[in-house]
C-alpha positions in Angstrom: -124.0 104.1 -45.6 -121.5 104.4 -43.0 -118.0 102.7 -43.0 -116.8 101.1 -40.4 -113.6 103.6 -39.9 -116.3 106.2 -39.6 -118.4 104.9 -36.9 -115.9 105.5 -34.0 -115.5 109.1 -34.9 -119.3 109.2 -34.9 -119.5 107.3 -31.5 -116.9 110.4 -30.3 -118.8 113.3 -31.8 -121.8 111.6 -30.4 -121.0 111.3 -27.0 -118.7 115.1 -27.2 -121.8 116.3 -28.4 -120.3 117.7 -31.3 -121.5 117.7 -34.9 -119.1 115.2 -37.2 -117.9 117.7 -39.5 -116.6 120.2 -35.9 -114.4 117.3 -35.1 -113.2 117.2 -38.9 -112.3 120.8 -39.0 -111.1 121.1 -35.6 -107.6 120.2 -35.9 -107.0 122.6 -38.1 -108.8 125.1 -37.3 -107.1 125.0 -33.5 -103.0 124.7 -35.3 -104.1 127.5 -37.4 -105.2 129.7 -34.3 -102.1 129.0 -32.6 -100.0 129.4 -35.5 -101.7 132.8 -36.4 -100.5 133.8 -32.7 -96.7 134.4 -33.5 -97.3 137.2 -36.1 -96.3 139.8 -34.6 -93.1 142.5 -34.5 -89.7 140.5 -33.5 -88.7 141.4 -29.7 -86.4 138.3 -29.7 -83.0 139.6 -29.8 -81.7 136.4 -31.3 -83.6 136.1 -33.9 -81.2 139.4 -35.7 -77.7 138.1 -35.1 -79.3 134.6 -36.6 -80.0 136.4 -39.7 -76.7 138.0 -39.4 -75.3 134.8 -39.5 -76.7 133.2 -42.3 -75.7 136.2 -44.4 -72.3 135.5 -43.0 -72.3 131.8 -44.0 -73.6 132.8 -47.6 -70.3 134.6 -47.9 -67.8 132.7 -46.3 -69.0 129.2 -46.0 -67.1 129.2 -42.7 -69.0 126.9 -40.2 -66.4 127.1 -36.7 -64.6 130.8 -36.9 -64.0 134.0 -34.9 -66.9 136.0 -33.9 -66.7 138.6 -37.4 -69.6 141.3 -35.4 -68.2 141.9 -32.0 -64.9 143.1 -30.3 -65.3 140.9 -26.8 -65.7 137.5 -27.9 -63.2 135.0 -26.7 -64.6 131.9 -27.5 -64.4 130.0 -31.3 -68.3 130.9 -33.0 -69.4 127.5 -33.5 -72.3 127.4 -36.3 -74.4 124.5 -34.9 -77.6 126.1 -36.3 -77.0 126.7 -40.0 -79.0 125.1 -41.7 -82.4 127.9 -40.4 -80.3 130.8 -40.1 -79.4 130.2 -44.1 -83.4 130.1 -43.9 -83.9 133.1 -42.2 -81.2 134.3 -44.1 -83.1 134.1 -47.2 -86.1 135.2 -46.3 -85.5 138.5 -44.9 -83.7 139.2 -48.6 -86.7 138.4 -50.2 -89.4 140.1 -47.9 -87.5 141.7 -45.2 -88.7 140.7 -41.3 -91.6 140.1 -42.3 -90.4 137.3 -44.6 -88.5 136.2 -41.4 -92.2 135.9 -39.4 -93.7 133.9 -42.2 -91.3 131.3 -41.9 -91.9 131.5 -38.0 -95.3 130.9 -38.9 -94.5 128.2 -41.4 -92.1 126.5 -38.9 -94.6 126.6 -35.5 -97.2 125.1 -37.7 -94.4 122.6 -38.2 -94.6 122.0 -34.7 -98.0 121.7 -34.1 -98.2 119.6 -36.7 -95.5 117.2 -35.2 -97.6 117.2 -32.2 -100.7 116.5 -33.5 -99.6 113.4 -35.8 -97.7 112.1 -32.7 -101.0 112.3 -30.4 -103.5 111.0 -33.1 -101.3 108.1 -33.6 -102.8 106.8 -30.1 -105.9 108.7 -29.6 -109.0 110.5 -30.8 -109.1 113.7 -32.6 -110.3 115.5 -30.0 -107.7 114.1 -27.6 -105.3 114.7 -29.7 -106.5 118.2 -30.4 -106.6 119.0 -26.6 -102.8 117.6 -25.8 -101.6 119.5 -28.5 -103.0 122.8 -27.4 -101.5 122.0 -23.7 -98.8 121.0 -25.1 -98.3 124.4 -27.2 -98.7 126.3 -24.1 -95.7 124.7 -22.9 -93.7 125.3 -25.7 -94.9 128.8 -26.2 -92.4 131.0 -23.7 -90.2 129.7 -26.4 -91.7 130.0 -30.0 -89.9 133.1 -31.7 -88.0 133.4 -35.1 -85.3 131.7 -33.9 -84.2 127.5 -35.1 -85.3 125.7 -31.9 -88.5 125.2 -33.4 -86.8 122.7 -34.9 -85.9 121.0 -31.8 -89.5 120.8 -30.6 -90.8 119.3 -33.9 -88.0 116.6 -34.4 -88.5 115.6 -30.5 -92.0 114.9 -31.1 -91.0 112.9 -34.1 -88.4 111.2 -32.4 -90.4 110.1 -29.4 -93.1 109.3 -31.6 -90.7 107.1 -33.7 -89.3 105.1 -30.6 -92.4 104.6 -28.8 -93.6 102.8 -32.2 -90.4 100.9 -32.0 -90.7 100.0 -28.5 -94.1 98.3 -29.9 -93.2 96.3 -33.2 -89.4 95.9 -32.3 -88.6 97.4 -35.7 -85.4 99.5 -35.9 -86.2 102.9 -38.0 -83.2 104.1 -39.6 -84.4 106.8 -41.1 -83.8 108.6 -37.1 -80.0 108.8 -38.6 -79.9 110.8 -41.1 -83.0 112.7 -39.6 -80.5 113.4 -36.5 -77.9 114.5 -39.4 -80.5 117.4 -40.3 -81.5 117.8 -36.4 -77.4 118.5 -35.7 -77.6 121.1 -38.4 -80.3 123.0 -37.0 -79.9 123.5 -33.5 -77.9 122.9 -30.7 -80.4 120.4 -28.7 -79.7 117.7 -31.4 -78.9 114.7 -28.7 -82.2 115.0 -27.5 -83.4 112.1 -30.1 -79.8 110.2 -29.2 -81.1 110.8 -25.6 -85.0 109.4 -26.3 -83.4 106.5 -28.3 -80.9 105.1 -26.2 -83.4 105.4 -23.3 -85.8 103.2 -25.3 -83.3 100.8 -25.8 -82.0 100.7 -22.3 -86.3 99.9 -21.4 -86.4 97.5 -23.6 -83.4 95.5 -22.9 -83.8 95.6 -19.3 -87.6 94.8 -19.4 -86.5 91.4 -21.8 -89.0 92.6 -24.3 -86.6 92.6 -26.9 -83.4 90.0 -26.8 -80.2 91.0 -26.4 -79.1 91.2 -30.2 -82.4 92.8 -31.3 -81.0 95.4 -28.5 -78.0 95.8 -30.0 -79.5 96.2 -33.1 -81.6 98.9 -32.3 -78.6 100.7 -30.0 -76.9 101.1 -34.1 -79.4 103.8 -34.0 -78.5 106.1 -31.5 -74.7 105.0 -32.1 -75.4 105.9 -36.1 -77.2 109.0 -35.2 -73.8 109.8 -33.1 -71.5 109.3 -35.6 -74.2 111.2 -38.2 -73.6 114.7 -36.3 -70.1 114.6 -36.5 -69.9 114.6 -39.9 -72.3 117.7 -40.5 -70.2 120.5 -42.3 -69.2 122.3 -38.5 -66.9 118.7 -38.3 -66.6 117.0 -34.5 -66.4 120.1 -32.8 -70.0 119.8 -32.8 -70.1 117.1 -30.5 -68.9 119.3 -28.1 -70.8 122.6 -29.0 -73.6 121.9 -26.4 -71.4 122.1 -23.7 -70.1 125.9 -24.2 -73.3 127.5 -22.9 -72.6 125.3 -19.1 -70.2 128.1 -18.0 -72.7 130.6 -18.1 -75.7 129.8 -17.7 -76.3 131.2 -14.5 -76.3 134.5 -16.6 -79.1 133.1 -18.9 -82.3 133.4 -17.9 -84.0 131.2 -20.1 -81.6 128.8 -18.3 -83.0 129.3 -14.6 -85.5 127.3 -13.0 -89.0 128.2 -13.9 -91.4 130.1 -11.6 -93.9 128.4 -9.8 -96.9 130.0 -11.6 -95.1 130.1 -14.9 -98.0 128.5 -17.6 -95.1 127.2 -19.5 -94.5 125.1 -16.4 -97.6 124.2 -15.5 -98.7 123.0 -18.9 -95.3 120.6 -18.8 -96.5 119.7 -15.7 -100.2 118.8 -16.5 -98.9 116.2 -18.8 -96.7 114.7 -16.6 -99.7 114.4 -14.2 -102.0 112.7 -16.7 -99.4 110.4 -17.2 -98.6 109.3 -13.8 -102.1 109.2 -13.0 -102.6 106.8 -15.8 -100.0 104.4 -14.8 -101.5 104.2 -11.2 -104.8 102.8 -12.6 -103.8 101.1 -15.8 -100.9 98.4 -15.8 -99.9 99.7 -19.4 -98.9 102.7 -18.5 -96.4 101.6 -16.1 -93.7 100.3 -19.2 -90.6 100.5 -18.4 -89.9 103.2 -21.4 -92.9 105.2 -20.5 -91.6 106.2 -17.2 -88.4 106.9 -18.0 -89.0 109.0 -20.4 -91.9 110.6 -18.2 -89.1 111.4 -15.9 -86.8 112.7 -18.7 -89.5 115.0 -19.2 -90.5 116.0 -15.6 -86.7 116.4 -15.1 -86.4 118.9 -18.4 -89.7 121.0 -16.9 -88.1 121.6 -13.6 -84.6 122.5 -14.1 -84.7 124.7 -16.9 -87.7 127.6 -18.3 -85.5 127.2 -21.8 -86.6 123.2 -21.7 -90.2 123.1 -20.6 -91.1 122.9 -24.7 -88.7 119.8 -24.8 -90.5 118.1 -21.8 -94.2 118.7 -23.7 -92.1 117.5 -27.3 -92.1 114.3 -25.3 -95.1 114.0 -22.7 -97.6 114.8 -25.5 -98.0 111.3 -27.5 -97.6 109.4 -23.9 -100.3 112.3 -22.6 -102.3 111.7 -25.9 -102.2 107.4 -24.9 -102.6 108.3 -21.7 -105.1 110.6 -21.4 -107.1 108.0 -24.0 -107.3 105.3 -21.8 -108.4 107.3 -18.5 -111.6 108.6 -21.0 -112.0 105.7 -22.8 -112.6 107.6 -26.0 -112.5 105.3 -29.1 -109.8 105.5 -31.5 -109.7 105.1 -35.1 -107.0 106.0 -37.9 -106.2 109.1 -39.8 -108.2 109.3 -42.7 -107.0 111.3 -46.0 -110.0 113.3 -45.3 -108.8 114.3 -42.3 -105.1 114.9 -43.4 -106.5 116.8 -46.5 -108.6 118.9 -44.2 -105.8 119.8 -42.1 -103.3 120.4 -44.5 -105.9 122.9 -46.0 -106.3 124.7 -43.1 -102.4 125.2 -43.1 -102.3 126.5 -46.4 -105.1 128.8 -45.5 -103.2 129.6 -42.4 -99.9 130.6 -44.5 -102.2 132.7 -47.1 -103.4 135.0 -43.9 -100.0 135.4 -42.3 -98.5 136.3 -45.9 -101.8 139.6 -45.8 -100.8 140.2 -42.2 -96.8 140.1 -41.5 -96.1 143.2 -43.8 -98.5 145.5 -42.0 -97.7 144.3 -38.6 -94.0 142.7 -38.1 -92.0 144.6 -41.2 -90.3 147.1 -38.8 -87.8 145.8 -35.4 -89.9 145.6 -32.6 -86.2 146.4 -30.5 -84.0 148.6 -31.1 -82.8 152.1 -31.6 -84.5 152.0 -35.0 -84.9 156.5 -34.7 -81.6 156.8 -34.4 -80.4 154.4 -37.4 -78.8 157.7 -39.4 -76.6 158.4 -36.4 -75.4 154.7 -35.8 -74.5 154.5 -39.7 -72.5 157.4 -39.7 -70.2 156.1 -37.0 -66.8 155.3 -38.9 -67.0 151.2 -39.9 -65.1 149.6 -36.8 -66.1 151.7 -34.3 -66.3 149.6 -31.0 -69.7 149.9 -29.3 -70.9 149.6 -25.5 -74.3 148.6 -25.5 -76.7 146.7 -24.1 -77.2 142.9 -24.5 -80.6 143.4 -25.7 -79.4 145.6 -28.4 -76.4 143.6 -30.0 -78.3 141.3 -32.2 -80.1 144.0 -33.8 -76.8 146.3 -34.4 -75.2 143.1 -36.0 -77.9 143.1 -38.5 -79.0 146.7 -39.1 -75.5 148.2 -38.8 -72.7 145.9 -39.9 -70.4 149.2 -39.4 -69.9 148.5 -35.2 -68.5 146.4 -33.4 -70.5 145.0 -30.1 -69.2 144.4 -26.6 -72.1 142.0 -25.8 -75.6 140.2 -26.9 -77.8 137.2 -26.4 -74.7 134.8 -27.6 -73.6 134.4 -24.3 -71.8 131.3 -25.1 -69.3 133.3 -26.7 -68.1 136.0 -23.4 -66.4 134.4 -20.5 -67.5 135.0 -17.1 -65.5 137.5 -16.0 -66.7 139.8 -19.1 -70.4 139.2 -18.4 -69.8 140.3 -15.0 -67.3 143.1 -16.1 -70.3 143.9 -18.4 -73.2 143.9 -15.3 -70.9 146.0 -13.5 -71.0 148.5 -16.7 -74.6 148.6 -16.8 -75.4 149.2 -13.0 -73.3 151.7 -12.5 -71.2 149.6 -9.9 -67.8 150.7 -8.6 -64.9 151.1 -11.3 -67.5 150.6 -14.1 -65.6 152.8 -16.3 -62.5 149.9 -16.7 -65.2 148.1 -19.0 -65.2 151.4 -21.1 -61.2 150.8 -21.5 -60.9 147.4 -21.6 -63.1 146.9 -24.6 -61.7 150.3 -26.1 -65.4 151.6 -26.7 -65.6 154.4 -28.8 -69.7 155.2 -28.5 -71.8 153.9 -26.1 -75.5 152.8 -26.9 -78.1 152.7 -23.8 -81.4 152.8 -22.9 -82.9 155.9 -21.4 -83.7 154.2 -18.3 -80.5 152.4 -17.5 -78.1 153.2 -14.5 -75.1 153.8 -16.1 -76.8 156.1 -18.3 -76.9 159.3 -16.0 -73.1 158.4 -15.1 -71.9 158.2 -18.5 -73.7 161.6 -18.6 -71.6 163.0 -16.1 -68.3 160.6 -17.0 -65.7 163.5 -18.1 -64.8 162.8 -22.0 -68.1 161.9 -23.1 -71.1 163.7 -24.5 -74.4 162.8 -25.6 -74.5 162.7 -29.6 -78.5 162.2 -29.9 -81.3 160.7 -28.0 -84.4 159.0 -29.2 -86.6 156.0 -29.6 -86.0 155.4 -25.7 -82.0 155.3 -26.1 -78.9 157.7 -26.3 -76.0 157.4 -28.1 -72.7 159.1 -26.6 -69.4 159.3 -28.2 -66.3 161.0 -27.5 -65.9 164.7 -26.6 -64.1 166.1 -29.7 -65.1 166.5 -33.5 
């Protein structure tokens, strides 16, 4: 005898023309997939100098300090991601990198999961099974070990949070100390302040809340406010986002995407759904809906870096959206459903613990052949090297010193262009050799200044492999 929770789901398998149980498994089966995806060797030259620092933090328990791996820094190191990098930490001492890919694996399905519970909230599983996969594309240029995969679950939950508010009035605290946890995982924490006091804003000036309920709610975003800057790193952290703005024009994640980037295009699909929806349905033209659709749209365009952000947001309004323009029916969750999924995730986990060993437990960067050479190098010993390098050298060998890697945040302008210069062989080149007192240089094979380094009197070439070369000093 069927129920009448089930007969929906049958109407939507029915007219799908898939078989019940298909819809039942899908879910999970699709996360799982996508999940699966990330195991793989780590290329992300962030995710080593995050390890670094958590291993740092387990020692010192210093959140705001100077940079303790490189001899160029000139900004304070702000610890605004702590709380994963203690994570990471952790892992790779009990299983090595590939310890460090599980929890990748562990923390997209974290993600999808986020994304999934926000879209079935408002439609089908098979809708929701769809956005989510569009909307993983669009996060995807930017799932690596690294704690922003916190960012993209916690917006999801955020907007998911506030568009419930923005439909029973009710005020969910629980955003604060969630934003506490947010501040102490990445530096895109505002992002729920932003969706919240957006909400509000809709609300208020729509009149579908009063003007004290308004106020009430804005304690939220306020609370949340006040909740970051009392996470261990203190008030500073309140202003932590802003010491990337300087250089971000030497970021590429922080360009505008390309035209035919998929990351882009996926953001951008869902933005279309939306805005097609609210030209033939009158519910989709709230007040909230399109302002955060243009949040979103806005995220897409300006920066490759925010594109997941955007699809954090667009997919539970794609998921209502997209709902309405099919007319699929709509029931709740079931525990079947949530038992079946969460199986699949365990499943999921099981596989990736028989696969990271054999496939991501050596650096996929690095000049991993000539680790002996680099850990002979007297501890201290100031090294030129390339940006994509200087994560992996603070981890691997804690005996050197960089001049430059992926924490941009931390160089001023003038160095990153000092250290262009450096690499292209450009003019006077060799004054970022003596202003950062380098005493080896690390390069790739196929980099310009390599050849001139070659031929710069004083240095010589101490060994070559693994598609780098290592010079140091004439002399003993």
């Amino acid at each position: 005898m069927r129920t009448r929770a089930e007969e929906p789901e049958i109407e939507l398998a029915r007219r799908s023309g898939l078989p019940p149980w298909l819809l039942l498994v899908l879910p999970g089966l699709v996360m799982s997939f996508l999940a699966l995806r990330v195991v793989a060797p780590v290329t992300d030259p962030d995710t080593y100098w995050h390890i670094a620092s958590g291993d740092h933090l387990r020692r010192t328990w210093d959140f705001v300090l100077d940079d303790p791996f490189g001899a160029s820094a000139e900004k304070p190191w702000i610890l605004n991601q702590w709380l994963p990098q203690l994570a990471m930490s952790l892992a790779d001492d009990l299983a090595g990198l590939a310890g460090v890919v599980w929890l990748t694996v562990l923390g997209t399905l974290g993600v999808l999961a986020a994304y999934y519970v926000a879209c079935r909230r408002r439609a089908s599983t098979l809708v929701a099974t769809l956005v989510v996969a569009v909307a993983f594309l669009a996060t995807s240029g930017s799932i690596a070990p690294r704690p922003q995969l916190v960012t993209f679950a916690l917006t999801a939950v955020a907007t998911d949070a506030w568009l419930r508010t923005a439909e029973d009035h009710k005020p969910r605290w629980w955003l604060i100390p969630l934003t506490w946890l947010w501040a102490c995982s990445h530096g895109m924490w505002f992002m729920g302040i932003v969706i919240g006091a957006t909400t509000v804003f809709a609300l208020a000036v729509s009149r579908r809340v009063g003007l004290r309920a308004a106020l009430r709610l804005a304690l939220i975003p306020i609370g949340s406010l006040v909740a970051a800057a009392v996470t261990p790193v203190g008030p500073i952290l309140l202003t932590s986002p802003l010491q990337v703005s300087g250089v971000t024009a030497y970021i590429t994640e922080w360009q505008p995407p390309g035209a035919n980037d998929p990351a882009f295009l996926a953001a951008l699909g869902l933005v279309v759904i939306v805005v097609v929806d609210a030209a033939r349905h009158r519910e989709g033209r709230a007040l909230q809906v399109l302002l955060l659709t243009v949040l979103a749209f806005v995220l897409a365009v300006t920066y490759a870096r925010t594109a997941g952000v955007a699809a954090a947001i667009m997919a539970p309004l794609t998921a209502t959206a997209l709902t309405r323009l099919s007319r699929q029916p709509v029931r709740s969750i079931s525990h079947r459903e949530n038992l079946v999924s969460a199986g699949s995730a365990v499943v999921a986990l099981a596989v990736a613990a028989v696969m990271v060993p054999a496939i991501a437990g050596r650096p996929g960067l690095g000049a991993n052949a000539l680790d002996a050479e680099i850990a002979a190098l007297p501890s201290g010993t100031v090294v030129c090297n390339d940006w994509l390098d200087g994560g992996w050298l603070i981890w691997k060998h804690p005996n050197v010193r960089v001049t430059m890697d992926s924490r941009v945040e931390l160089y001023s302008g003038e160095h990153i262009r000092s250290y262009s210069a450096f690499l292209n062989a450009r003019p006077r080149w060799e004054n970022y050799l003596k202003a950062n007192r380098c005493s080896a240089v690390l390069l790739r094979t196929h980099t310009p200044v390599a050849d001139a380094t070659v031929a710069r009197a004083g240095w010589r070439v101490l060994a070559t492999a693994d598609s780098h070369v290592l010079y140091v000093p004439l002399g003993p």
